[in-house]
Every structure is written in C-alpha cells, then in structure tokens.
C-alpha positions in Angstrom: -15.6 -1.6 -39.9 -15.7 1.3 -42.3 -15.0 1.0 -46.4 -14.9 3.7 -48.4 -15.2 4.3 -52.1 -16.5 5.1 -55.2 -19.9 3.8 -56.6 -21.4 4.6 -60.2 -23.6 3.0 -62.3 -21.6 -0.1 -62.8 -21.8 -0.6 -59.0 -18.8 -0.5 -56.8 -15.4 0.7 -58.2 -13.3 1.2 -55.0 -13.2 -0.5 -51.6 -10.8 1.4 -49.4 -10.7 0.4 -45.1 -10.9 3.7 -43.8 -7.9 3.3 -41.7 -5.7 3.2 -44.4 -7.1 6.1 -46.1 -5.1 9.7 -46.7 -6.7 13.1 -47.0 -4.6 12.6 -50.3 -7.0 9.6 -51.6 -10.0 10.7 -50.1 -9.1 14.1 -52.4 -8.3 11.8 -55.7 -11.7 9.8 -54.9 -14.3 12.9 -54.4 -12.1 14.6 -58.3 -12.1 11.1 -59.6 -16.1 10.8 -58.9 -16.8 14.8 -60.0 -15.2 13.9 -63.0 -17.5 10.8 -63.6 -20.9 12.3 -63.0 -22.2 10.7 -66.3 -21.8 7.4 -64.5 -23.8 9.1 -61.6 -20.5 8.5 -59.7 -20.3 9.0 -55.9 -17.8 9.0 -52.9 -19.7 6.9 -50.1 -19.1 6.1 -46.7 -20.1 2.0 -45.1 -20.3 0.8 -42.1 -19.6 -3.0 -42.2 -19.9 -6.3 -40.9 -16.8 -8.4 -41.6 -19.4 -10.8 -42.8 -20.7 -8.4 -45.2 -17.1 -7.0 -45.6 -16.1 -10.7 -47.0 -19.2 -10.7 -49.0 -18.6 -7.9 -51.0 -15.1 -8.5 -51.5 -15.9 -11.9 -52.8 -18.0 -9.9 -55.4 -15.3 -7.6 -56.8 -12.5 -10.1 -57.2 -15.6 -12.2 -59.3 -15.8 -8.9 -61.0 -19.7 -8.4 -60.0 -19.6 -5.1 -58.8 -23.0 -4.3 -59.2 -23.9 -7.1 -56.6 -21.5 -5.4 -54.6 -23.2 -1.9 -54.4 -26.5 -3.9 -54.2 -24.9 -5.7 -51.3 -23.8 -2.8 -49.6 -27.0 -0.8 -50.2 -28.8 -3.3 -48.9 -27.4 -4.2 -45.8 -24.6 -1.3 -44.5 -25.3 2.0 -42.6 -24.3 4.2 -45.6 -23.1 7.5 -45.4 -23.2 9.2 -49.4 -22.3 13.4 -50.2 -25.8 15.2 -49.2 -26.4 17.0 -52.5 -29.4 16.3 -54.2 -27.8 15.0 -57.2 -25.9 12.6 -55.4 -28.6 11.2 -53.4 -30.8 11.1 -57.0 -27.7 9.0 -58.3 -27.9 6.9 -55.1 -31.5 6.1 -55.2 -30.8 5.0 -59.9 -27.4 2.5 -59.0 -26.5 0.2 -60.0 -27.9 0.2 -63.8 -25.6 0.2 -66.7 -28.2 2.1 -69.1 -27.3 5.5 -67.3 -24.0 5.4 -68.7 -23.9 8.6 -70.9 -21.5 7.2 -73.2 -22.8 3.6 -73.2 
C-alpha cells in the first residue's frame, strides 16, 4: 500500500492512502511543506506493509510522530521530491533542534 504525506523535523505530520488522494491535496501538501521549509518539511511518497501501515498509525494516534518517520524511514520503499535540499532535509529528520523558530 502507498501513504502519502508530509514529514519535517517533528517526524510525520500527514498520513494520507494514496487512493484517496486529489490532485487538490496533493497541491495543498507540496504549498503546505514549501511554506515550512524551516521545519525541513517534505512531501514523501511510502510504500507499505499493512504491518508497518498499523505500526505507524499506532504511532501518530500516541502522538509519537517522530517514531513514525523513523518507522517509515526505516523500513518503507520511500519516494521524497529529488532536490538537493529535500534529500539534505531527509537525511537531518526527525530532530526537533532544526526547528528555526524552536
């Protein structure tokens, strides 16, 4: 299965199944994560296994969103934007301290 979302320095902020998706959201996500490069935000792409899938979930509704990107990181085919800031920002997440306005 596919998620996609936005990550940042926190860890993961959105977890959206790509089939339910809109060219609409996927617009809102890539402005909302522009808008939020101090948090070294980032759209990414995962491929999932609903074991993982339930794994990570379990780790945002307990509000651990950082063990969610670390989760996902770890053990997901990701696909992130292929700029070289955005693949910086990928290799420095999760970490709270690169929060511009921490």
């Amino acid at each position: 299965m596919i998620r996609v979302g936005i990550a940042d320095c926190y860890g993961i902020e959105s977890y959206i199944d790509e089939k339910k998706l809109t060219k609409s959201t996927l617009g809102a996500l890539k402005m909302r994560a522009q808008a939020n490069r101090q948090r070294y935000a980032l759209v990414y792409k995962a491929e999932v296994s609903e074991e993982l899938d339930a794994r990570v979930k379990k780790a945002m509704k307990n509000k651990k969103c950082a063990t969610a990107l670390r989760l996902i990181k770890k053990e997901a085919q990701v696909k992130i934007e292929s700029s070289p800031a955005s693949i910086e920002h990928w290799k420095r997440i999760p970490n709270e301290k690169l929060d511009a306005f921490f």
